[in-house]
N, C-alpha and C positions, 0 to 999 in steps of 0.2 A: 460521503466523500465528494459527491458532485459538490457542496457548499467549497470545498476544501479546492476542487481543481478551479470554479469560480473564481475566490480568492488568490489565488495564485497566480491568474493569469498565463500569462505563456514563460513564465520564471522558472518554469518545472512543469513535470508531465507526470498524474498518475496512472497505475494501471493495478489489475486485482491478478490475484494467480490462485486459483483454487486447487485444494489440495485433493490427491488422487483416491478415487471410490467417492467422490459426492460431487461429480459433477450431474445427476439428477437434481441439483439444488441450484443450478448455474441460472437458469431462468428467473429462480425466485431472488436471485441477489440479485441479478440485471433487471428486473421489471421495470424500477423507476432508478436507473441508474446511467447515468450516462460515459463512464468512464471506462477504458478498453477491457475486457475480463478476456482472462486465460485461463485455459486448463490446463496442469500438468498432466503428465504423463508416465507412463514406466520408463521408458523409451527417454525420455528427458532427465525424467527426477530431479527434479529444479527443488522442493520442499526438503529431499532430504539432503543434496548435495550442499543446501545453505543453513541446512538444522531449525529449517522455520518450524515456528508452533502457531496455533488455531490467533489468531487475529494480529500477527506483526505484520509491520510496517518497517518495510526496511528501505532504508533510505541511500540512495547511491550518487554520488558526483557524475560530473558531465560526463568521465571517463568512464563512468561503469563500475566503480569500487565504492566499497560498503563504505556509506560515512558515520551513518548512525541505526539504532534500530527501536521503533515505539513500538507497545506491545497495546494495541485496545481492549484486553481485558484487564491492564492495571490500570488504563488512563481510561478516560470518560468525556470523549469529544463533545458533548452537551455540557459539559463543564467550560468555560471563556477560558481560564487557566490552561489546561490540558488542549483545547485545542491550538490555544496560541503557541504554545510550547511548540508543537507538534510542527505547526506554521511557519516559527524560526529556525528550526531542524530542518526542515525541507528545503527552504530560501537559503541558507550556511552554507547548502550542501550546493548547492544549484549555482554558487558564486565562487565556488573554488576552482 
């Protein structure tokens, strides 16, 4: 996703939200990652209050509301297709 906040410039901002019981894995996703990571919590439950599943991508307007949502186990960001998609969803979302 760092290629993806590259590309995007300051148009939009990503960030990662890992879901609660694996944040013993938070290291291994941030090693080479430069992009803000979180952890959820019980205390928050940010995964279940949005119904997130293992690799969405939910995309939100300036204001904070769901505009759209990509899943990276249907799409395949090594794919040009799939990631440009992914890239006009973000930008759509960032100009509303």
């Amino acid at each position: 996703m760092d290629a993806m906040q590259q590309d995007l410039g300051d148009q939009a901002a990503l960030l990662g939200v890992n879901v609660i019981g694996q944040d013993s894995y938070n290291e291994t996703f941030t090693s080479d990652a430069d992009i803000p990571w979180l952890q959820d919590t019980h205390e928050q439950g940010a995964w279940d209050a949005w119904g997130a599943q293992w690799r969405d991508v939910w995309i939100l307007d300036p204001d904070g509301y769901l505009s759209s949502m990509y899943n990276l186990n249907d799409n395949d960001l090594g794919r040009s297709e799939d990631y440009d998609e992914l890239k006009a969803l973000i930008l759509a979302a960032a100009e509303r």
